[in-house]
Residue, then its C-alpha position, 0 to 999 in steps of 0.5 A: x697753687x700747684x695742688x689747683x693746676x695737678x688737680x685741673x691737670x685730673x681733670x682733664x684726664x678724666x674728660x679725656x678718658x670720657x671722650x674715649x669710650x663708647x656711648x652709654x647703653x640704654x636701660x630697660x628699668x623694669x629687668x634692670x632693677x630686678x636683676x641687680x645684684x651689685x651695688x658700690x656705694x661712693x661715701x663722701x669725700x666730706x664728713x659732714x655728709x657722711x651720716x646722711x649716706x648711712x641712712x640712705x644706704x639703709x634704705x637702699x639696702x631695704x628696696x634692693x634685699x638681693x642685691x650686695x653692697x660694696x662701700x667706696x670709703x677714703x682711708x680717714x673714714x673708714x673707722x667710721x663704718x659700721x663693724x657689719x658693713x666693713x668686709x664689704x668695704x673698698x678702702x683708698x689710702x692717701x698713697x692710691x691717689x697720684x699727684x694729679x688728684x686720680x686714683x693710681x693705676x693699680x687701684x683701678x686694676x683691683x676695682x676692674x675686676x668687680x663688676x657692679x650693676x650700680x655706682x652710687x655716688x653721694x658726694x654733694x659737691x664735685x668729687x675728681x677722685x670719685x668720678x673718676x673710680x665711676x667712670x672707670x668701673x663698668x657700672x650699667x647705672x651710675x647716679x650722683x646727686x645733681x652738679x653740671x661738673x658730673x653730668x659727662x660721667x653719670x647717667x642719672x642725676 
């Protein structure tokens, strides 16, 4: 019961911190695609859905060969990670994630200093940890899968 109210507690940090920040800019998908250079993936916080997000990110990697990819990958998971992809991976450890269920300040620090053009999230259901690094980063592009919960924070579903 306590862990549901510090994670409704995030919540509500995270829609604060939405209502904040300026509007999003509008793109221009013919220049943007060509000039990406960037790209965080946001791996599953379940793994079952993880070996879907492998292939996926395969095929990405295939229509988008200049841009670099970074993975977003909890601690638990990373063993998981191929051996050619871990040096571009961004580990979260348990001891990153205050209380409230968000990423502690000191984690977003380090991730503010990469600027990423796109933010990839492939969690099915409704991620606090997640949508909170997505709406923190200064991504041009952030895209989820489809779930009313993230809609404030993405602007493609």
């Amino acid at each position: 019961m306590f862990k549901k109210l510090l994670e409704k507690i995030g919540n509500k940090q995270l829609s604060w911190s939405h209502r904040a920040e300026k509007e999003t800019e509008i793109i221009d998908f013919g220049s943007f695609f060509s000039n990406i250079k960037k790209v965080l993936i946001l791996t599953p916080a379940h793994i079952d859905h993880f070996s879907v997000t492998m292939d996926q990110q395969k095929e990405l990697a295939a229509l988008l060969p200049d841009a670099t990819f970074y993975y977003f990958v909890r601690e638990k998971y990373s063993s998981l990670f191929p051996n050619d992809l871990k040096h571009n991976m961004l580990r979260i450890q348990e001891n990153d994630i205050t209380s409230l269920g968000v990423p502690n300040r000191r984690f977003l620090k380090n991730l503010a200093t990469a600027r990423f053009d796109i933010i990839i999230d492939f969690n099915i259901n409704f991620d606090l940890v997640s949508t909170f690094i997505c709406k923190k980063t200064s991504a041009t592009l952030r895209i989820c899968l489809c779930h009313p919960q993230r809609e404030p924070f993405y602007n493609l579903q």
